[in-house]
C-alpha positions as CSV (number, residue, x, y, z in Angstrom):
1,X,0.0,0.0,0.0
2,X,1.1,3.5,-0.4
3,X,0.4,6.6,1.3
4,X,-1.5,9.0,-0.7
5,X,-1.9,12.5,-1.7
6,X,-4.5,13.4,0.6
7,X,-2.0,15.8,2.7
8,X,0.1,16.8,0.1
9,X,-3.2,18.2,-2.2
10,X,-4.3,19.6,1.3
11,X,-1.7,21.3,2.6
12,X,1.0,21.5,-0.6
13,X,-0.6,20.6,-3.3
14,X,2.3,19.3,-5.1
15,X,3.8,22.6,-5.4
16,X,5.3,23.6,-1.6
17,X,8.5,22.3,-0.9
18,X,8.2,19.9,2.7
19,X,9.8,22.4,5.0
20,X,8.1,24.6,7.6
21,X,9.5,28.3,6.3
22,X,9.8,29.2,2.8
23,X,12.2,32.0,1.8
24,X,10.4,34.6,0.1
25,X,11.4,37.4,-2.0
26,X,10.3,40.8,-0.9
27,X,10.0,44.4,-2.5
28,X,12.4,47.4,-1.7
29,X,11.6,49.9,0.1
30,X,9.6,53.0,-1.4
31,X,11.3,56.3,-1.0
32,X,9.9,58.1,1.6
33,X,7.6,55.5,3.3
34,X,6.8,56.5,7.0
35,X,7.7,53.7,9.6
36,X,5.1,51.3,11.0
37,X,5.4,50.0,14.7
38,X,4.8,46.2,15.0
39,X,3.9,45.4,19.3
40,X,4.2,41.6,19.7
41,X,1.5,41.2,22.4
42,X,0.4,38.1,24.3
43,X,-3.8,37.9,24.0
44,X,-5.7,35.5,26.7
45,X,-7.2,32.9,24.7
46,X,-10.7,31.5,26.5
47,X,-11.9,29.6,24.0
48,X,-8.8,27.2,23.8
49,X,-8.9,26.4,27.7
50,X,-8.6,23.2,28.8
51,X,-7.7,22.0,25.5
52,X,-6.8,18.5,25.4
53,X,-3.3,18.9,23.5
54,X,-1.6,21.2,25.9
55,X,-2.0,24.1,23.8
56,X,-0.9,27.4,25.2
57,X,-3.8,29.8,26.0
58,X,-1.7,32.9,25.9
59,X,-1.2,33.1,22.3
60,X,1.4,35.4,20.1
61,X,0.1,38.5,18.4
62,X,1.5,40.8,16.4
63,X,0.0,44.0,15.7
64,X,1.1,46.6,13.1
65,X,0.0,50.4,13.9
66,X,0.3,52.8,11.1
67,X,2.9,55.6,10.9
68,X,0.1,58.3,11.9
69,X,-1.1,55.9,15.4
70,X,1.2,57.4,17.4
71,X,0.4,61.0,16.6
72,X,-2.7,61.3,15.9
73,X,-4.5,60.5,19.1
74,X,-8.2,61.0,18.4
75,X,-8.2,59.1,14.9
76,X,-9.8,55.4,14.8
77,X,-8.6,52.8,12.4
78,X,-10.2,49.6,10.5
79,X,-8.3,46.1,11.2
80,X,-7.3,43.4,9.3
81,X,-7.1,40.4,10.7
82,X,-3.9,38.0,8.7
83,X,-3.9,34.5,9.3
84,X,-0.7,32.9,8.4
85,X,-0.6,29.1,7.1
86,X,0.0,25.7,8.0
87,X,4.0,25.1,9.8
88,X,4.7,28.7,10.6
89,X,3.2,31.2,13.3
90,X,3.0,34.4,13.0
91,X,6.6,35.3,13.3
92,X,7.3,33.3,10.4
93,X,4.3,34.4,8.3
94,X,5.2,38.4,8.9
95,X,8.9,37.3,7.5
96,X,7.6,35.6,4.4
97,X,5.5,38.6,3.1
98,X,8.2,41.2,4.9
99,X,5.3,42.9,6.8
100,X,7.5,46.0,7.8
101,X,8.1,46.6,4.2
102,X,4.9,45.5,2.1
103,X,2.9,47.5,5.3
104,X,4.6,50.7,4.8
105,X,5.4,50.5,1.2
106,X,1.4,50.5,0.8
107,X,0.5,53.2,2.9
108,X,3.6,55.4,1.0
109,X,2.2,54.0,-2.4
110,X,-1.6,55.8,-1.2
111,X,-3.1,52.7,0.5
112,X,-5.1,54.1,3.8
113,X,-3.8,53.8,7.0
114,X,-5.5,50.6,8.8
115,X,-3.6,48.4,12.1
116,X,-3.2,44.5,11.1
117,X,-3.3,41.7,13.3
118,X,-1.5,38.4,12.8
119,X,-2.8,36.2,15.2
120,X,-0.1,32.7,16.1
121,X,-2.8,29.6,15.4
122,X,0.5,27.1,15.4
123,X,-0.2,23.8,17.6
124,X,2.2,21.1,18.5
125,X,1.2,19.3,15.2
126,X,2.1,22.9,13.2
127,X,-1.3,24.3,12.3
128,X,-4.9,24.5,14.3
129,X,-6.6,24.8,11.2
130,X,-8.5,27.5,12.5
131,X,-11.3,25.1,13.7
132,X,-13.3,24.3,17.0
133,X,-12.2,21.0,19.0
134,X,-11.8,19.6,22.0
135,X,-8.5,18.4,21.4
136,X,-6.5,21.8,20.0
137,X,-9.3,24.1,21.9
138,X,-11.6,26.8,19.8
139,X,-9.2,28.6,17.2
140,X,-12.0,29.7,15.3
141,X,-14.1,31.2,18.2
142,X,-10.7,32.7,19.4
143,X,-10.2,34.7,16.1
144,X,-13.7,35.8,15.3
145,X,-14.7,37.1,19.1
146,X,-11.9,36.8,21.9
147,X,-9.4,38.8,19.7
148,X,-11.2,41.2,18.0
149,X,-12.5,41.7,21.8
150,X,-9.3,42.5,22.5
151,X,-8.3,44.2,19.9
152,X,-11.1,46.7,20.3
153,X,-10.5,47.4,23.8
154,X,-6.7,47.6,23.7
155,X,-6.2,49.9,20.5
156,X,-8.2,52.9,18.6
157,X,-9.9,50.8,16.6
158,X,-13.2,51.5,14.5
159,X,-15.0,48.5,16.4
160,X,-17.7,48.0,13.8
161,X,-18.1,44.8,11.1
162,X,-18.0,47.3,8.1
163,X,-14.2,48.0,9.3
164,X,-12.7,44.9,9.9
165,X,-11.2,42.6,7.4
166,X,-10.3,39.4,7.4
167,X,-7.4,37.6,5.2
168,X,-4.8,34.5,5.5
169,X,-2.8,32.4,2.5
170,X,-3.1,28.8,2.6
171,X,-4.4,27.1,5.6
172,X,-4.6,30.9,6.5
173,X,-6.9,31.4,3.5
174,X,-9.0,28.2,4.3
175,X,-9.5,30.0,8.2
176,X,-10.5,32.8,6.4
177,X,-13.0,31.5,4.5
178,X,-14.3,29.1,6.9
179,X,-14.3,31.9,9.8
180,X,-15.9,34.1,7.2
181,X,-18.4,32.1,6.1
182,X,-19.3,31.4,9.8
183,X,-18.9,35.0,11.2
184,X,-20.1,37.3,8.4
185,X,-21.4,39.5,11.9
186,X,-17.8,40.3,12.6
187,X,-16.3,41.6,9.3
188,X,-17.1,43.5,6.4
189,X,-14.5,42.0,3.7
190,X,-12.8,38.7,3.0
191,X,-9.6,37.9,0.7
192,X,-8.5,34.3,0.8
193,X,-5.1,34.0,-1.1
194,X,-4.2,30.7,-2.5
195,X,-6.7,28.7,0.7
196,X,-6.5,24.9,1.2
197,X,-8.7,22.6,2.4
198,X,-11.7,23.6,0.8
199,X,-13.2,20.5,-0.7
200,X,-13.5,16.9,1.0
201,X,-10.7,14.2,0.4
202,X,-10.3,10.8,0.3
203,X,-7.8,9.3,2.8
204,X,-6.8,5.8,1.1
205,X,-4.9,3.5,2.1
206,X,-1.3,4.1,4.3
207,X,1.9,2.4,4.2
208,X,2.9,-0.2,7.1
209,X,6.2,2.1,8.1
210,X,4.0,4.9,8.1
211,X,0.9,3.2,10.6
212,X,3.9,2.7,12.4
213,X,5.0,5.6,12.7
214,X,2.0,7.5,13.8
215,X,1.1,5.0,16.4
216,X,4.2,5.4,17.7
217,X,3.5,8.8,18.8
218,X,3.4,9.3,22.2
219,X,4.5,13.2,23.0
220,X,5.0,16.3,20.9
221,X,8.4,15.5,20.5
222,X,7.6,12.1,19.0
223,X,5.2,14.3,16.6
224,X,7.8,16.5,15.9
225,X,9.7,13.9,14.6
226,X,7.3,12.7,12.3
227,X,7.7,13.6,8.0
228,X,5.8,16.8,6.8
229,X,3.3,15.2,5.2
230,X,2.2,12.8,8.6
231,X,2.6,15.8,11.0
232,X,-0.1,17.6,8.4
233,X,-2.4,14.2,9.3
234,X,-2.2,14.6,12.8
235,X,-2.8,18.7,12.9
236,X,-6.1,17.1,10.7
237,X,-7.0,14.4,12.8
238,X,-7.0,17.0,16.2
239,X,-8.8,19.6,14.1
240,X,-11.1,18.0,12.3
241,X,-11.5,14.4,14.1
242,X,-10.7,14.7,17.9
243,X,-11.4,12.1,20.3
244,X,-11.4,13.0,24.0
245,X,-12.1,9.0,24.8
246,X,-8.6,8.3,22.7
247,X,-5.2,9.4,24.2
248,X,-2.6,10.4,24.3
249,X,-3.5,12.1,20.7
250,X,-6.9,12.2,21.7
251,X,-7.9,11.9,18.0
252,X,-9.0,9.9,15.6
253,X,-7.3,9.0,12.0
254,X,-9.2,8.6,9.1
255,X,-7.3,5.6,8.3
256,X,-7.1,1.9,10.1
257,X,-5.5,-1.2,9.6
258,X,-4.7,0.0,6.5
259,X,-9.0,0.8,5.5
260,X,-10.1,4.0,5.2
261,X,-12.7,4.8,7.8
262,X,-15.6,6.1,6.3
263,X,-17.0,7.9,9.9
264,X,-14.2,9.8,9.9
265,X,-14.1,10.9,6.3
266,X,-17.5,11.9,7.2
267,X,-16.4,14.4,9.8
268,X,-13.4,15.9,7.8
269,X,-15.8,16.3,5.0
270,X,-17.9,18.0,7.0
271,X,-15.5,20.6,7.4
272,X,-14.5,21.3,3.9
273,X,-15.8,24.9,3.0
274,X,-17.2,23.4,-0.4
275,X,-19.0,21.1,1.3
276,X,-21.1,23.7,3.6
277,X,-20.9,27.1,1.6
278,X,-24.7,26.9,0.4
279,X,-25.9,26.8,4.0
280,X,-24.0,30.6,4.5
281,X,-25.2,31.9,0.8
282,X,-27.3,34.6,3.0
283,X,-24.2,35.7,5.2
284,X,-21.7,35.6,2.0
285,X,-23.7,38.6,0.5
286,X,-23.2,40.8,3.7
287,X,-19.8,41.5,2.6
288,X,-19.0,45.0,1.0
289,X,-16.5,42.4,-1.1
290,X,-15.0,39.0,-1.4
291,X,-11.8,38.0,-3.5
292,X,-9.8,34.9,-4.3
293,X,-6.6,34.5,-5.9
294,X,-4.1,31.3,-6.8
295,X,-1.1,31.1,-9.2
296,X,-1.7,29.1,-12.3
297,X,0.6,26.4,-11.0
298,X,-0.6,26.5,-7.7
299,X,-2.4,22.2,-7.1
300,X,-4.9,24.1,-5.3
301,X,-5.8,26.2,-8.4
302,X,-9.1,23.8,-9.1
303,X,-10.6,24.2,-5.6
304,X,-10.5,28.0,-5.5
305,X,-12.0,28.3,-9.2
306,X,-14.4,25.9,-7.6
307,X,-15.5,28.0,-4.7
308,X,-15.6,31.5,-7.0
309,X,-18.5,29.2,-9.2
310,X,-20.4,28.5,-6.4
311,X,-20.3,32.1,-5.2
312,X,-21.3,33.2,-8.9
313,X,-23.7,30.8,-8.9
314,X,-25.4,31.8,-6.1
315,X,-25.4,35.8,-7.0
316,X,-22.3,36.3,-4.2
317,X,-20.5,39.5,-5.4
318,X,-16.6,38.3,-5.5
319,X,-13.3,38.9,-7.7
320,X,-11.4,35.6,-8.4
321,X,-7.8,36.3,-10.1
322,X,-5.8,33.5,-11.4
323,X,-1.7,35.0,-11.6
324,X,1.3,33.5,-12.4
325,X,2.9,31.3,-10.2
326,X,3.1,28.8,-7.5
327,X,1.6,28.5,-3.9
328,X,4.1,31.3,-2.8
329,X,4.7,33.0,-6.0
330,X,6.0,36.9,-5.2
331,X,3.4,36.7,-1.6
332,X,4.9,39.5,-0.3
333,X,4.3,42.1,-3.6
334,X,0.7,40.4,-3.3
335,X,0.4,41.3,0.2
336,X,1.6,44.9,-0.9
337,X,0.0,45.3,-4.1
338,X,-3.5,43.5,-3.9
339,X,-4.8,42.6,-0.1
340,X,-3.6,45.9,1.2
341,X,-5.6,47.8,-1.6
342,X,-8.0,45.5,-1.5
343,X,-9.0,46.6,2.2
344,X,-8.4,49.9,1.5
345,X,-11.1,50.1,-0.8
346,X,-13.7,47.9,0.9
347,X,-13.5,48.8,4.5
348,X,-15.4,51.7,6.5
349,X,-13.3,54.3,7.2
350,X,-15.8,56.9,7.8
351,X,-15.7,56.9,11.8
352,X,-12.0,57.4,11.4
353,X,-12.3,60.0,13.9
């Protein structure tokens, strides 16, 4: 038996390399550009209490306030939310699309002044998949209310859903649509760059070294261990198919002796965003504006064109752009060039002060 491409067309698709940072290129600075200040803040997480994985509840947040924060002490900003993807945090997400630089190269290049938030989801398996279980605790709950709670009462925000955006790449782009689709009370724009994970996948069969491998696995260093693509099973499993009743992973794999296990497929299926956009066609069209966007060689490419139909289909104002490139094709100028924009144009700003 082999293992199949279940993880790699979730979280790779064929096209990331297997490693948890990918070196990035980023733009040069624009002449002139006023400096942002980037706090790295720890934010109480509720929702993830008395997780069953040990996940820490105080969770890394960096927050980016514009040049004029500082100054200009009776002006209100929007927020964008970033959610970064599966194997990094946040650190390693504000490296791979240069935040300093992309953030103040877009406000210098006209784009207005909004604060960002990028929010550390990483779990001992490498990514929480922005979901709500037992096992890695309430990521998505965490994002849509206990931060933004926080967020609002610690900075000069504009702490209305008209004024918050919401964006992520990757597993980052599947949070964002999944959080989106789920929370369309708590933000007025949505841009999912190259998301995973949004249709339902067969597990198939596993290879006996690898069965070994995962039942092998005891502690988070014995995960940590583990090959890319079976670490991306476990983060899965915890996410998408925990078991409280089944330590010390308290989850359940989708595969056994060697037979796929179709209760469990079942669940993960369940949480594939093409699977339950038509129940959140109503909450999709409270959005001032949607967009997706994937390079041409990017495996994920079929998904996202998939997701943009049914949104057409269904009379959902969106913008779906298919560029050149691979899963992390020039990230950073996209970050600079298109979400930033993007936000500009389609959140509130009119409470600004």
């Amino acid at each position: 038996m082999r293992v199949t491409a279940v993880l790699t067309a979730i979280f790779a698709a064929g096209t990331m390399p297997v490693s948890a940072q990918m070196a990035t290129d980023g733009p040069v600075a624009v002449a002139g550009a006023k400096a942002v200040t980037i706090e790295r803040i720890k934010v109480h997480a509720p929702t993830i209490e008395g997780n069953l994985e040990g996940e820490a509840t105080d969770r890394d947040v960096l927050v980016v306030l514009p040049p004029s924060y500082g100054k200009d002490r009776g002006r209100r900003y929007p927020v964008v939310y970033a959610l970064h993807g599966y194997s990094i945090g946040a650190e390693q997400w504000s490296r791979e699309i240069h935040l300093l630089a992309t953030t103040q190269n877009a406000f210098a290049k006209g784009a207005k002044e909004m604060i960002l938030v990028l929010p550390d989801s990483k779990t001992v398996h490498n990514g929480s998949m922005y979901a709500r279980s037992v096992t890695t605790g309430d990521f998505e709950t965490f994002i849509a209310r206990d931060l933004i709670a926080y967020v609002d009462g610690h900075y000069r925000t504009i702490a209305r859903r008209e004024s918050r955006g919401l964006v992520g790449h990757s597993m980052g782009g599947y949070g964002t649509s999944r959080i989106g689709m789920k929370h369309a009370d708590m933000f007025g724009a949505l841009y999912m760059m190259s998301p995973c994970c949004l249709s339902a996948r067969d597990a198939g069969p596993m290879d006996a070294a690898s069965i070994v491998a995962l039942n092998a696995v005891r502690t988070p260093a014995d995960a940590a261990r583990l090959p890319f693509i079976l670490r991306a099973q476990l983060a899965t499993a915890a996410a998408w198919s925990p078991n409280p009743k089944n330590p010390p992973l308290y989850l359940d794999l989708p595969v056994r002796d060697g037979k796929a296990r179709p209760d469990i497929l079942a669940k993960w299926a369940a949480n594939a965003p093409l699977a339950f956009v038509d129940q959140y066609i109503g909450d999709l069209r409270r959005y001032a504006a949607i967009a997706i966007d994937v390079g041409d060689r990017d495996g994920l490419k079929a998904d996202a064109q998939s997701l943009h139909d049914v949104l057409d289909r269904n009379g959902v104002a969106n913008s779906f752009e298919i560029y050149q490139g691979d899963h992390t094709s020039r990230v950073a100028w996209r970050f600079q060039d298109q979400v930033l924009p993007f936000f500009d144009r389609h959140l509130d700003f009119a409470t600004a002060r």
